[in-house]
C-alpha positions as CSV (number, residue, x, y, z in Angstrom):
1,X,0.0,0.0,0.0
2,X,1.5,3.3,-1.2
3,X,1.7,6.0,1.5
4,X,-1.0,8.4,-0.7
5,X,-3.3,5.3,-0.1
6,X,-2.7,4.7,3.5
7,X,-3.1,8.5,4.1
8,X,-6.9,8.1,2.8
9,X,-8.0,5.5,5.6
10,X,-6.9,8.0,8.2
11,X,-9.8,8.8,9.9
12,X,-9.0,12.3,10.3
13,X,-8.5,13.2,7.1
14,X,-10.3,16.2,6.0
15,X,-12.9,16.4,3.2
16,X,-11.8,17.9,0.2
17,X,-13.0,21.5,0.1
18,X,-15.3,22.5,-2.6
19,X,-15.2,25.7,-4.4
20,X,-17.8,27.4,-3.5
21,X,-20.1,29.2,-6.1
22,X,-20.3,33.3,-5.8
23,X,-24.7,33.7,-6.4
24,X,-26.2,35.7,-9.0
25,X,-26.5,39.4,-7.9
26,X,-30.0,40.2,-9.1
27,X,-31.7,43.4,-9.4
28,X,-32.9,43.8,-6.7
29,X,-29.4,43.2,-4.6
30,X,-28.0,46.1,-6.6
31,X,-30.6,48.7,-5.9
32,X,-29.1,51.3,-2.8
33,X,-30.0,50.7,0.5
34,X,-32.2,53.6,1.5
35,X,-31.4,55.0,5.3
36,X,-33.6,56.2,7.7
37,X,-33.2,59.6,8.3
38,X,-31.6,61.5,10.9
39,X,-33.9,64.4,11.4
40,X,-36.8,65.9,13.5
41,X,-39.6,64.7,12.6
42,X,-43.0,67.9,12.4
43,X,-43.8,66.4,15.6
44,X,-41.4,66.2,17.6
45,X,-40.7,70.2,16.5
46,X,-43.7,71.1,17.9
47,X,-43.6,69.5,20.9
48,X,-40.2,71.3,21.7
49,X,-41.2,74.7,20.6
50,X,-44.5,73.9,22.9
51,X,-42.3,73.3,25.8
52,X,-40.2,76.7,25.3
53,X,-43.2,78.4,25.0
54,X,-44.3,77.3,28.3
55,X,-41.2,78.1,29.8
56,X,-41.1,81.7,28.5
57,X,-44.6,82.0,29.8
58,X,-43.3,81.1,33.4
59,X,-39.9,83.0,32.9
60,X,-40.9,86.2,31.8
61,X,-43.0,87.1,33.8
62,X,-41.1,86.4,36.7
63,X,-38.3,88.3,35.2
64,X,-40.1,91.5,34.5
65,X,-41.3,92.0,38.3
66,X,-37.5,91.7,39.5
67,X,-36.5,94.0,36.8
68,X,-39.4,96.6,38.3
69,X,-38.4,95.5,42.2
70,X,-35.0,96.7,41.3
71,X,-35.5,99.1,39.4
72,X,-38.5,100.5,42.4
73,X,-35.3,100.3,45.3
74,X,-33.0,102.4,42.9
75,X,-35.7,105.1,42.4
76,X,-36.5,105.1,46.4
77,X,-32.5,105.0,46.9
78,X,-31.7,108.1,44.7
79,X,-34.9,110.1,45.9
80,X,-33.5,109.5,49.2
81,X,-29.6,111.2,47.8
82,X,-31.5,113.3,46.3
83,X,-33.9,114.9,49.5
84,X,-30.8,114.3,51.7
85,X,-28.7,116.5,49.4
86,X,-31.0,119.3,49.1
87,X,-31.2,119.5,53.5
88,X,-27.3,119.8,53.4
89,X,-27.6,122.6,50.6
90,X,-30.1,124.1,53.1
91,X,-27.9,123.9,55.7
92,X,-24.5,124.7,53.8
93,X,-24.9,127.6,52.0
94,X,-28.0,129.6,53.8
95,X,-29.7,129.5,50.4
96,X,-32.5,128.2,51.0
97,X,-33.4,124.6,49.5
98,X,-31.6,124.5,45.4
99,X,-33.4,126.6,43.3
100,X,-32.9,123.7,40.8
101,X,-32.0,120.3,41.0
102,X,-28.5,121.1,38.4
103,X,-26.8,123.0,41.8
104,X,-26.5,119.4,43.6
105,X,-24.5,118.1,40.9
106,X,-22.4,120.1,38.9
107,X,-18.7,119.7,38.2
108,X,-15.2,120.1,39.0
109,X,-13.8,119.6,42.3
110,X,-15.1,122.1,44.6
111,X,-18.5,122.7,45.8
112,X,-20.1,125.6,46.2
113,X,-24.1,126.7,46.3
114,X,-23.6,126.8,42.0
115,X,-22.6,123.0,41.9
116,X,-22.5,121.3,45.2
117,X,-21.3,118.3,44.1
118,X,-23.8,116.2,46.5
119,X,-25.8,114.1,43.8
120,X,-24.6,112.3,40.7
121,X,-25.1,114.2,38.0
122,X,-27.3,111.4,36.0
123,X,-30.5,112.0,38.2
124,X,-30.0,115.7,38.3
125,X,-29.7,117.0,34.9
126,X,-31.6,116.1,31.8
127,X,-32.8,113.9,30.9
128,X,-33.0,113.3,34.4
129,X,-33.2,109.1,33.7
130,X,-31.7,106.6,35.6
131,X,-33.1,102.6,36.0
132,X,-36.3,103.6,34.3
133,X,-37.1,106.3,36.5
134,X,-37.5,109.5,35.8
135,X,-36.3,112.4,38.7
136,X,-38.0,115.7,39.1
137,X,-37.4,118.9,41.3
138,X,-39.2,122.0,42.1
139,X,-38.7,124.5,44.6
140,X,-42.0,125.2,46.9
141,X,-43.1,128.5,49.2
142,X,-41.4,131.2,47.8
143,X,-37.9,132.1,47.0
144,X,-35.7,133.3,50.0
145,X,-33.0,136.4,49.7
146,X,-30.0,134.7,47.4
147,X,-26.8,134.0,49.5
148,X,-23.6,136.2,48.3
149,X,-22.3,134.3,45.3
150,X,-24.6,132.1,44.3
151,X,-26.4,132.4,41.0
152,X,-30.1,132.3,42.2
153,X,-32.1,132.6,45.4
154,X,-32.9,129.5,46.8
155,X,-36.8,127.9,47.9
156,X,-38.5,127.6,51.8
157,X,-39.9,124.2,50.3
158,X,-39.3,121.7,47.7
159,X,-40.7,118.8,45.9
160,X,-38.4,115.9,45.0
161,X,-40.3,112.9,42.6
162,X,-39.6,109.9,40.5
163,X,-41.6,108.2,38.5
164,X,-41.3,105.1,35.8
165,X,-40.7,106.1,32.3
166,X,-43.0,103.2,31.3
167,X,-45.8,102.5,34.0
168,X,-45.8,98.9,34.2
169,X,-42.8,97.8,32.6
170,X,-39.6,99.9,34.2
171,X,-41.8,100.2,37.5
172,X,-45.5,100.3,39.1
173,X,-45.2,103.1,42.0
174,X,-44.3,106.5,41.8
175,X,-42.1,108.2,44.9
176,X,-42.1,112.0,46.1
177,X,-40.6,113.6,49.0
178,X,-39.8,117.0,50.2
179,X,-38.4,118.8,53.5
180,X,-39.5,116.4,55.8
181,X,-37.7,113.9,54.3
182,X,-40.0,110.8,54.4
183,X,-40.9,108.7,50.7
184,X,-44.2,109.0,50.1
185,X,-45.6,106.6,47.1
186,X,-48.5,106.3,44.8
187,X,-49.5,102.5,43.5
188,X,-50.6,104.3,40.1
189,X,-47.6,105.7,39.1
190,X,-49.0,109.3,38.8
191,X,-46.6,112.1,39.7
192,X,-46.8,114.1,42.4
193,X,-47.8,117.8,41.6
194,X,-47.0,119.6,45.1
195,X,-46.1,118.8,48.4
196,X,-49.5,119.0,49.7
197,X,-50.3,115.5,47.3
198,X,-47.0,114.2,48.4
199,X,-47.6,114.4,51.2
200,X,-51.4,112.9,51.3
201,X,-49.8,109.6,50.0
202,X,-48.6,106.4,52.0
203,X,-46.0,106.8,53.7
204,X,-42.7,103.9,52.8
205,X,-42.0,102.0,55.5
């Protein structure tokens, strides 16, 4: 027996391997495989615009009363400068109360009854606008006997006010005060036209 033919009783001896055939591509295995797309779909659009819409609803809101809140505790803070400033002017330069709001600000580095230098100059001169307020002054009960150097006589009384530019977006109340120095407030946002209607208003504790 030659060795080729003992080799072929070995039980282990593999199978011969057959070729195998490549299939027919047909038609329809050559035709592109279509993908699913990666995009939003109308629904699922709305349903995320719906959801930012309810959160603006909730957020803006929410936002606009702090914006007023802050912009209410500026106005209140600078009318309080601004009455303040106008009892040290009193007692300063024995003119009276300012014959305009201008003389608390003013420039340059030394005071005087002119420019005293007490109040910052945004509130005080035009447009008179600062954190959508806007400031008034007006002297009240006559003028008293102008005080050597300065350029006009002084007031017995004045009337210090600050209302929103925009009722009900920039603030709600408006604030007055005069020389007794409280912050008096009306819920309607009206200005105050004398110290006699200042003064009728609540009182801010």
């Amino acid at each position: 027996m030659s060795g080729e033919e003992a080799f072929s009783f070995l039980p282990w001896r593999y199978p011969p391997q057959r070729k195998r055939s490549t299939p027919m591509r047909t038609q329809a295995n050559t035709k592109p495989i279509r993908r699913v797309g990666s995009g939003f779909s109308l629904i699922e659009l709305l349903i995320v615009v719906a959801i930012i819409l309810i959160i603006a609803a909730i957020a803006i809101p929410s936002l606009l009363r702090s914006r007023i809140a802050a912009n209410e505790a500026s106005a209140v803070a600078n009318l309080r400068t601004m009455t303040t400033g106008a009892e040290v002017y009193n007692t300063t330069y024995a003119n009276g109360y300012p014959p305009n709001s201008a003389v608390l600000g003013g420039t340059g580095t030394t005071p005087s009854c002119n420019g005293a230098l007490i109040v910052d100059n945004t509130i005080v001169s035009a447009p008179n606008q600062k954190s959508g307020y806007v400031f008034g002054y007006t002297g009240e009960e006559g003028n008293v006997t102008v005080a050597t150097g300065c350029g006009a006589p002084g007031f017995n009384g004045f009337l210090a006010t600050a209302a929103p530019i925009s009722t009900g977006i920039t603030g709600i109340r408006s604030f007055c005060s005069s020389e007794p120095g409280e912050i008096q407030y009306d819920e309607t946002g009206a200005v105050a036209t004398s110290e006699a209607a200042c003064g009728a208003l609540n009182t801010l504790q």
